[in-house]
ROMAR-267941 format. One line per 8 residues: number of its first residue (from 1); their letters; for each residue x negated, y negated, z negated of C-alpha. Coordinates in Angstrom, 3 decimals. Example, Ala and Ser with C-alpha at 12.3 -4.5 7.8 and 13.67 -1.06 7.14 Angstrom:
<rs>
1) AS) -12.300/4.500/-7.800 | -13.670/1.060/-7.140
</rs>
This chain:
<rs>
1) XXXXXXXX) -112.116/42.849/-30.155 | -113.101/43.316/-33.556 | -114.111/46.725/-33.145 | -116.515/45.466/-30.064 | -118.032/42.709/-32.508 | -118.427/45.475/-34.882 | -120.265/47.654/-32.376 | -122.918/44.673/-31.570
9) XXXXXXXX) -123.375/44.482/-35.347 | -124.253/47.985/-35.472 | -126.638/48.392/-32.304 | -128.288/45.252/-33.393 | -128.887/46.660/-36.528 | -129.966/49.792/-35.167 | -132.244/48.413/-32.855 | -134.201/46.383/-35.384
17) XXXXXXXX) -134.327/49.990/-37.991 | -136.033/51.414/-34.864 | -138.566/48.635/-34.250 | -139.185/49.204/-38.156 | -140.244/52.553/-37.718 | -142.146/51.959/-34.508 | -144.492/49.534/-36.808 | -144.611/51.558/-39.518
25) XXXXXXXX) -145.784/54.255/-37.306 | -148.403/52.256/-35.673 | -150.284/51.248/-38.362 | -150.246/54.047/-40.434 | -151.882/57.519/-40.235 | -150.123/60.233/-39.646 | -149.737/61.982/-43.259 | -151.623/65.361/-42.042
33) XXXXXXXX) -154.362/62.934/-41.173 | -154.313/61.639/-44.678 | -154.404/64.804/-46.217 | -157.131/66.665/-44.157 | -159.082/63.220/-45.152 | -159.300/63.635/-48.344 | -159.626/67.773/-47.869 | -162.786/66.282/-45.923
41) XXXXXXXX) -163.723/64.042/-48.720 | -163.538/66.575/-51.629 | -165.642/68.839/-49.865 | -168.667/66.439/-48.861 | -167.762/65.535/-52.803 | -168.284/68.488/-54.328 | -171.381/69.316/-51.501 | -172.938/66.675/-53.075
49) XXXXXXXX) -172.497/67.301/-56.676 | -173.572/70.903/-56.283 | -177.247/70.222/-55.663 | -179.774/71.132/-57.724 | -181.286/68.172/-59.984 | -182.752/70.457/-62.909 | -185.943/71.379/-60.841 | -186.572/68.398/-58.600
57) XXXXXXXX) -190.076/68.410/-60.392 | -191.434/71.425/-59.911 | -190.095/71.393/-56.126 | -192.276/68.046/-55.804 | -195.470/69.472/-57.660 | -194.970/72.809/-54.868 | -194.357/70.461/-52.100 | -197.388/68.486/-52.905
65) XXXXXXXX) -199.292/71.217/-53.435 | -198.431/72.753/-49.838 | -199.457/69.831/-48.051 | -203.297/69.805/-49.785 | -202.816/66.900/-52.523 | -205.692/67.665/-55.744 | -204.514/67.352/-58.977 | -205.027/64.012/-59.376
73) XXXXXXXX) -203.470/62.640/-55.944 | -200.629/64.222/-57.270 | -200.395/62.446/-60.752 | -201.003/59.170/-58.740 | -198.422/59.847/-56.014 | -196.147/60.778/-59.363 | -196.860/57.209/-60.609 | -196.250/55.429/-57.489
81) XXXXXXXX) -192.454/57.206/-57.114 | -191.374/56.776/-60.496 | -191.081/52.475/-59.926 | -187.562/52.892/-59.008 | -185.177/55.354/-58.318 | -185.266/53.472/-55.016 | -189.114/54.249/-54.262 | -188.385/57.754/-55.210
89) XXXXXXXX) -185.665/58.188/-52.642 | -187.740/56.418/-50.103 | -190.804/58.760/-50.618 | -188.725/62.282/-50.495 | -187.154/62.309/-47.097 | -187.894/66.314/-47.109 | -185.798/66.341/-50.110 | -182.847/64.558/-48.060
97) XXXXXXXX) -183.205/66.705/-45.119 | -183.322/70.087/-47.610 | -179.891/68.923/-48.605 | -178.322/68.354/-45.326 | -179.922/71.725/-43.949 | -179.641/73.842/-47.357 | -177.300/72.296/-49.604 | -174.728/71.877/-46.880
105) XXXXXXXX) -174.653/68.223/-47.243 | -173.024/66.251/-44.121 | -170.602/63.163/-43.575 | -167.231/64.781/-42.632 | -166.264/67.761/-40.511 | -166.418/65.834/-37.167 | -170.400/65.750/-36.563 | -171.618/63.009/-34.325
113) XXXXXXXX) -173.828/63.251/-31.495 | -177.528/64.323/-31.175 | -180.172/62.156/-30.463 | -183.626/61.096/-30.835 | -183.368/59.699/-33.966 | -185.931/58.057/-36.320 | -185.039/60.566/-39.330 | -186.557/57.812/-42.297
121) XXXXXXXX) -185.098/54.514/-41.581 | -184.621/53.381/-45.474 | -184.868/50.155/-45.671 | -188.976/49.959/-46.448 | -189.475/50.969/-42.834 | -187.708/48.076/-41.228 | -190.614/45.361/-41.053 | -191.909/42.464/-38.821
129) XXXXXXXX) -194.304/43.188/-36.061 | -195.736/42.151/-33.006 | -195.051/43.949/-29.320 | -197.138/44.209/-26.510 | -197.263/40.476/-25.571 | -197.978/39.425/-29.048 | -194.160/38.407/-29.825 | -192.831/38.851/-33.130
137) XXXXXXXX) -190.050/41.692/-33.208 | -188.199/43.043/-36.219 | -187.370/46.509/-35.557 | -187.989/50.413/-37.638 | -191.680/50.156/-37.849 | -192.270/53.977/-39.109 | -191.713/56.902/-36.223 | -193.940/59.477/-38.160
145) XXXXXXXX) -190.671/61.911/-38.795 | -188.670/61.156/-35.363 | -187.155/64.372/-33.826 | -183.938/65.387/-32.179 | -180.834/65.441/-35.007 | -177.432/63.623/-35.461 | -177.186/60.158/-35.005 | -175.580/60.298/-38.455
153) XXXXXXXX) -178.633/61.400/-40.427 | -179.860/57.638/-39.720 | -176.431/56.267/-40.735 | -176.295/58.250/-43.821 | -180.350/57.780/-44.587 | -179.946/54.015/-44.372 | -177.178/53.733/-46.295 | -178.345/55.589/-49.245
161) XXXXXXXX) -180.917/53.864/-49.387 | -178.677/50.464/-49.332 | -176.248/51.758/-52.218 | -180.195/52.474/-54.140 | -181.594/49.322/-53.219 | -178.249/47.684/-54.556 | -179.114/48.985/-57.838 | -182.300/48.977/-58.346
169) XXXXXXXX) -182.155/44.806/-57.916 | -178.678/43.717/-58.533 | -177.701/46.853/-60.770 | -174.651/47.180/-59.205 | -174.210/49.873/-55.698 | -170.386/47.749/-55.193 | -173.188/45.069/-53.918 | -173.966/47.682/-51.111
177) XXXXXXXX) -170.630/48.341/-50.051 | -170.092/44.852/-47.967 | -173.472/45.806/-46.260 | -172.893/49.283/-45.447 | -169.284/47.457/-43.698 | -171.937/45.181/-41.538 | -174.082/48.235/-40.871 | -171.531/50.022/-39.295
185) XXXXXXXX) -169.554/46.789/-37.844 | -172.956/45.763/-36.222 | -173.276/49.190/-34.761 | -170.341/49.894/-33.837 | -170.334/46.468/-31.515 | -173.966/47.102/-30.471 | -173.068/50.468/-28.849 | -169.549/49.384/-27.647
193) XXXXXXXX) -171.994/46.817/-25.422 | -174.453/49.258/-23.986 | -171.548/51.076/-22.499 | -171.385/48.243/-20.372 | -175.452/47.644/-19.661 | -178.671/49.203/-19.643 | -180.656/50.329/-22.839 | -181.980/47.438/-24.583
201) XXXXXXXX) -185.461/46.357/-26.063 | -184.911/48.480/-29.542 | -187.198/45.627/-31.702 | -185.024/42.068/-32.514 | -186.302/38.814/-31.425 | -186.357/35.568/-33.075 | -183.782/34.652/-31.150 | -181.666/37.536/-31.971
209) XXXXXXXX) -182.223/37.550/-35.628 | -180.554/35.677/-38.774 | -180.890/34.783/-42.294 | -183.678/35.800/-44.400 | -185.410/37.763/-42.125 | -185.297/34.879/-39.536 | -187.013/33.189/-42.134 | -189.850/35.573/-42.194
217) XXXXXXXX) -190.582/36.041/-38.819 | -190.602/32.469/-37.934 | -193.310/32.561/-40.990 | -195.339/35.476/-39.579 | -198.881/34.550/-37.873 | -201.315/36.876/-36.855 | -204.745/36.845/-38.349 | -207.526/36.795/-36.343
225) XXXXXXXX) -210.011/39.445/-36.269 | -212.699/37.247/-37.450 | -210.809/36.396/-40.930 | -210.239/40.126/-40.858 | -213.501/41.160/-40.796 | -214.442/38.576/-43.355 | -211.694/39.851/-45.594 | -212.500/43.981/-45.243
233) XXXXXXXX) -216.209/44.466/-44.109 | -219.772/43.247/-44.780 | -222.996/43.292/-43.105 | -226.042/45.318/-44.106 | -229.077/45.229/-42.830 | -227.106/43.916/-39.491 | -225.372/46.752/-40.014 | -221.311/46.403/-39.741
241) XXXXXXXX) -219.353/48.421/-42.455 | -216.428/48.178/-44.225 | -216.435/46.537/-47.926 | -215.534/49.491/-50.808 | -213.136/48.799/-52.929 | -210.021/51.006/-54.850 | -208.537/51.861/-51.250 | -211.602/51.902/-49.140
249) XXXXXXXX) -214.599/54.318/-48.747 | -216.613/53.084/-46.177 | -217.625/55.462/-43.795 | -220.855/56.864/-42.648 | -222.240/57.614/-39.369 | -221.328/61.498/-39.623 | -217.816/60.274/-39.937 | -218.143/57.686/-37.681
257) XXXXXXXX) -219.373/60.077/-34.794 | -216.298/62.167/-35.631 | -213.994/59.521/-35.067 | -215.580/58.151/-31.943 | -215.380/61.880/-30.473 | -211.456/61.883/-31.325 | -210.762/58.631/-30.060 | -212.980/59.356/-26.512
265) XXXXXXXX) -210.773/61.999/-25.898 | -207.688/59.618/-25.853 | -209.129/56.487/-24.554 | -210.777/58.302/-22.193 | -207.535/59.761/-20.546 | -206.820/56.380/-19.599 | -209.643/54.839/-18.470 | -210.685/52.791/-21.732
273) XXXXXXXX) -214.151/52.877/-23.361 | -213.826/52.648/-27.054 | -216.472/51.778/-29.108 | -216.666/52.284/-33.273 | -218.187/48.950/-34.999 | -217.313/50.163/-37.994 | -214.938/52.864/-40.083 | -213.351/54.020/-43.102
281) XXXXXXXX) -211.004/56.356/-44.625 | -207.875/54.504/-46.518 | -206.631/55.845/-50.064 | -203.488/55.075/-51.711 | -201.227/53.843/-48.470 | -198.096/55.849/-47.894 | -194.653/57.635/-49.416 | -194.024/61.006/-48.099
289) XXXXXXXX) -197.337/61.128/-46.764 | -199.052/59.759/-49.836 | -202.269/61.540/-50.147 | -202.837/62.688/-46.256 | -205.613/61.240/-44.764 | -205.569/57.936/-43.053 | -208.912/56.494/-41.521 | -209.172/52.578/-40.287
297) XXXXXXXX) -211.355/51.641/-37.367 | -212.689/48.615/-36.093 | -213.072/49.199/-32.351 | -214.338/47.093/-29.624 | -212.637/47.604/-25.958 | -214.204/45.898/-22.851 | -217.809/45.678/-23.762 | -217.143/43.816/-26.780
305) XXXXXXXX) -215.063/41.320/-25.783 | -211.615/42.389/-27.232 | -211.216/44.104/-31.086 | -208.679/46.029/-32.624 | -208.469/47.255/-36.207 | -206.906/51.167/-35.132 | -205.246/53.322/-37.974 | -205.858/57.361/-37.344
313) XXXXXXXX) -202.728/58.870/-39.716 | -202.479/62.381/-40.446 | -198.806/63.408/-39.755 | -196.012/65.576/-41.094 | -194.179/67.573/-38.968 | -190.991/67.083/-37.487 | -188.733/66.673/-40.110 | -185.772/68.053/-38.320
321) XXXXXXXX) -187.438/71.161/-37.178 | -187.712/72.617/-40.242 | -184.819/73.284/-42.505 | -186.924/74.167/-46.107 | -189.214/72.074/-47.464 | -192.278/74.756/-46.994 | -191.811/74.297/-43.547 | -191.893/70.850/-43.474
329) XXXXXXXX) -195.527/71.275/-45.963 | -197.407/73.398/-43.012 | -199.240/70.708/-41.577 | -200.486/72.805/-38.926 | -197.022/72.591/-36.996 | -197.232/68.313/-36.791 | -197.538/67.467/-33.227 | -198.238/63.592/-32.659
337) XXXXXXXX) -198.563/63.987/-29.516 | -194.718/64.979/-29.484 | -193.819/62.000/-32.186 | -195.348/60.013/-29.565 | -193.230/60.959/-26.643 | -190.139/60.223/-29.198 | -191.506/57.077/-30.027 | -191.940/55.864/-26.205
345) XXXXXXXX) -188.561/57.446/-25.516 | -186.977/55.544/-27.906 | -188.286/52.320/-26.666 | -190.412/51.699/-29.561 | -193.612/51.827/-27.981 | -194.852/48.092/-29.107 | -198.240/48.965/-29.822 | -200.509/48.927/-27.154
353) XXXXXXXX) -202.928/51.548/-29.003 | -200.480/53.944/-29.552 | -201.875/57.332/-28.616 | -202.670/60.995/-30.773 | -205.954/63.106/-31.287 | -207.232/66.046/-33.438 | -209.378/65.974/-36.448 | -210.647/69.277/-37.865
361) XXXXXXXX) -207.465/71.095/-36.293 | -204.962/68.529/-37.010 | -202.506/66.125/-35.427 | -202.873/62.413/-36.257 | -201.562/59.486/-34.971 | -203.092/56.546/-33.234 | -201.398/52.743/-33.959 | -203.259/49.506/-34.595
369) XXXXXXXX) -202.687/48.133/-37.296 | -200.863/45.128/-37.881 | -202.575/42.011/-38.458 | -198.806/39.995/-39.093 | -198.155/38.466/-42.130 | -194.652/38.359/-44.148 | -194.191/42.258/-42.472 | -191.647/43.173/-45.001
377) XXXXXXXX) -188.125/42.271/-45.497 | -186.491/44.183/-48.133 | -186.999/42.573/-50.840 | -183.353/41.312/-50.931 | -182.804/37.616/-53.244 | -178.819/37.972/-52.831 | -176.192/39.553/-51.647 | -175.920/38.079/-48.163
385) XXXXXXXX) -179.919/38.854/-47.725 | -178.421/42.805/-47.995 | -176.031/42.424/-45.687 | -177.775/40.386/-42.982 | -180.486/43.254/-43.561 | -178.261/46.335/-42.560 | -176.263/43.874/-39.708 | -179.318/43.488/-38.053
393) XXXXXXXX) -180.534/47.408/-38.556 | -177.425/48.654/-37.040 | -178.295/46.700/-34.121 | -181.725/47.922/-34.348 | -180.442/51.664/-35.152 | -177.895/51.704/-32.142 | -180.624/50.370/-29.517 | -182.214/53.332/-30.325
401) XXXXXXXX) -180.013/56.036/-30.168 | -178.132/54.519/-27.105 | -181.231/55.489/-24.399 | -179.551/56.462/-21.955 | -175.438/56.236/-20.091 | -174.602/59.268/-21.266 | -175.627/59.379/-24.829 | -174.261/55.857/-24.930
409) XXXXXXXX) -171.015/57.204/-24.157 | -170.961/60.264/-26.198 | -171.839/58.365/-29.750 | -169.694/55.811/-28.446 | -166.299/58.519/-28.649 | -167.317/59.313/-31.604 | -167.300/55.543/-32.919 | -163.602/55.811/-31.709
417) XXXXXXXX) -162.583/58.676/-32.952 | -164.465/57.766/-36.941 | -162.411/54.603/-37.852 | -163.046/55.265/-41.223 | -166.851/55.457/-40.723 | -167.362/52.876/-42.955 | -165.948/54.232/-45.714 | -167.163/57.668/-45.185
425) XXXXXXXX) -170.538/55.998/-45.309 | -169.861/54.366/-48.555 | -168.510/57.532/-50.445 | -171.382/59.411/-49.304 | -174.195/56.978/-50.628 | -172.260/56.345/-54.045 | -172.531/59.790/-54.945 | -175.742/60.841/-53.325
433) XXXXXXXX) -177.184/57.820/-55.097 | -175.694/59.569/-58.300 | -177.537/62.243/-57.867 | -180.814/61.085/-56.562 | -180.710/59.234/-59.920 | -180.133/62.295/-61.868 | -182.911/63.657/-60.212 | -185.477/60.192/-60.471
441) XXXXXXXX) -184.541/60.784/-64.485 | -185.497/64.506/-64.459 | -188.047/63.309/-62.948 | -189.834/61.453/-65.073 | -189.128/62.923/-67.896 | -190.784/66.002/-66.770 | -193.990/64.052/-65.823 | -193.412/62.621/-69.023
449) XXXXXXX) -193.428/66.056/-70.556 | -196.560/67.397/-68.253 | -198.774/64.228/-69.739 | -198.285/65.692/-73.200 | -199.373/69.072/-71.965 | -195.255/70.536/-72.912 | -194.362/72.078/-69.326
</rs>
């Protein structure tokens, strides 16, 4: 008898030793798991902290050279990167790209999958904007570099420039780490619903948003194109033309017939007579394609009766096409008619206007311009404006890579199999932020240096 009580004792015992493992085992990793993570880690690590920060400067000058900059567009665009280390990230997405392609840069072994993706979305090109029925959206409201690559190239873009941003206003990147959780917690849910539906509208509405940018787009009103005109041109001799000024050279009629002959060609194609009321070409506007030309039109549709202000922007080409910064500096290979097709495959394709033509052999870009006010919303007052920031642009971010069923279901097994995306987010950004602030120092001290006539 007392050996049976004895035996119940024993199995009880035994049985609760065993549900003790079972949860153990559960919610842990396996230890091999552990250890190839932080193989994983070291080498992304030490990726990172190989890349060359000594002659960041000179690359730039070359770069900026390539593309057709002058002397002095080049001292300006200097001036107008060295703000922040923040701005200077922003500005050098061919220096990211160089580093993923070159340096050997990526965010773990297991690559996610390819998409269309946006290639730039730091957080200066998320903004407030209208769509096609005149409703305010907040969505990525800069395509110029979109191409085929890994959805993670976004992930990792973004959240760079989070962990920069973080610094740059709070002085502290720990600020960015609660975001970059929301980024990928917001994404990670966005996708895990468009398994189950069709692709969604990529831009947010009111509705849809929160927080500070909430704030802003219930603030945003459109101004009309009479204020408009009354703000940027002047009449002459009953002559229409824009109003000069630091950023605008008005143009004249030779230009003007060389803009109207570009934008036939498009409008044309469609069944749209455009008319030029008056031009110019824009100075000063622009990061990584700071010093490229950029012409404004004010063009009447319908005989007259409907206006739009039209921006013709020389582009870049695709940025993940070509794996050297040289490549990406031959402007000869853009194609805006392809960045188009991205754009409208993406779902992006608010603007009405949007469209491509040739000047003097190459690609621009046709998009109105904007006429919202309050368009941007990263210029972050606390902690919780961050976060709601990168909530909402993994929702925005995961609209757009999720086009169709299939890719929907790809990047979503690769959601499940990267639990620790978050994290491998995080690390990344800390120490690429490291270095892109080595390299902002550099930097400046070498323009520093050129000034006094020393390099």
């Amino acid at each position: 008898m007392l050996f049976n009580k004895f035996s119940v004792v024993v199995f009880i015992f035994f049985l609760f030793f065993c549900l003790f493992l079972s949860a153990c085992f559960i919610n842990s990793k396996p230890l091999s798991s552990e250890i190839n993570s932080g193989v994983q880690k070291e080498a992304v690590n030490s990726k990172i902290k190989s890349l060359d920060c000594e002659n960041i400067y000179a690359k730039i000058c070359d770069y900026n050279k390539k593309i057709g900059l002058s002397e002095e567009e080049i001292l300006e665009k200097n001036d107008k990167i060295m703000r922040s280390p923040s701005r200077f990230y922003q500005a050098l997405p061919f220096v990211f790209y160089e580093d993923i392609f070159i340096g050997g840069v990526s965010l773990s072994e297991r690559k996610s999958p390819r998409a269309v993706i946006t290639a730039d979305p730091h957080t200066g090109n998320f903004g407030i904007s209208a769509d096609k029925k005149g409703n305010v959206i907040w969505s990525v409201n800069d395509f110029d570099l979109s191409g085929e690559g890994l959805v993670e190239w976004d992930l990792m873009r973004l959240s760079a420039s989070l962990v920069l941003k973080s610094e740059d206003i709070f002085e502290d990147s720990s600020y960015a780490s609660d975001a970059i959780k929301a980024l990928v917690l917001s994404y990670r849910r966005e996708v895990s619903e468009l398994s189950l539906k069709s692709p969604k509208f990529p831009g947010l509405t009111i509705e849809e948003s929160f927080g500070d940018i909430k704030k802003k787009m219930l603030r945003a009103k459109p101004v009309s194109i009479e204020k408009y005109i009354e703000k940027n041109c002047e009449y002459s001799d009953g002559v229409l033309s824009y109003t000069a000024d630091d950023e605008t050279i008005p143009g004249d009629e030779a230009l003007k017939e060389k803009l109207s002959a570009a934008l036939e060609r498009f409008f044309s194609a469609q069944n749209l007579r455009c008319d030029i009321e008056a031009c110019s070409k824009k100075l000063g506007r622009g990061g990584s394609s700071f010093g490229l030309n950029r012409y404004e039109v004010l063009a009447s549709f319908k005989n007259g009766k409907d206006y739009a202000v039209l921006e013709l922007k020389q582009l870049l080409p695709e940025i993940v096409n070509f794996k050297t910064f040289s490549g990406h500096a031959d402007l000869s290979r853009a194609d805006a008619g392809q960045i188009r097709n991205y754009i409208i495959f993406m779902g992006c394709d608010f603007d009405p206007y949007l469209g491509f033509c040739e000047i003097d052999g190459y690609s621009y870009l046709i998009r109105q311009r904007d006429r919202l006010k309050s368009k941007k919303t990263d210029k972050f007052k606390t902690e919780s404006d961050l976060r709601d920031f990168a909530a909402q642009a993994g929702k925005v971010l995961a609209r757009i890579h999720c086009r169709t069923s299939e890719k929907t279901f790809e990047v979503k097994k690769w959601l499940d199999e990267s639990d620790d995306l978050d994290k491998l987010l995080y690390d990344f950004s800390v120490d690429y932020a490291l270095v892109a602030n080595e390299r902002y120092v550099n930097f400046c001290e070498a323009c520093a240096r050129d000034k006094r006539g020393t390099t």
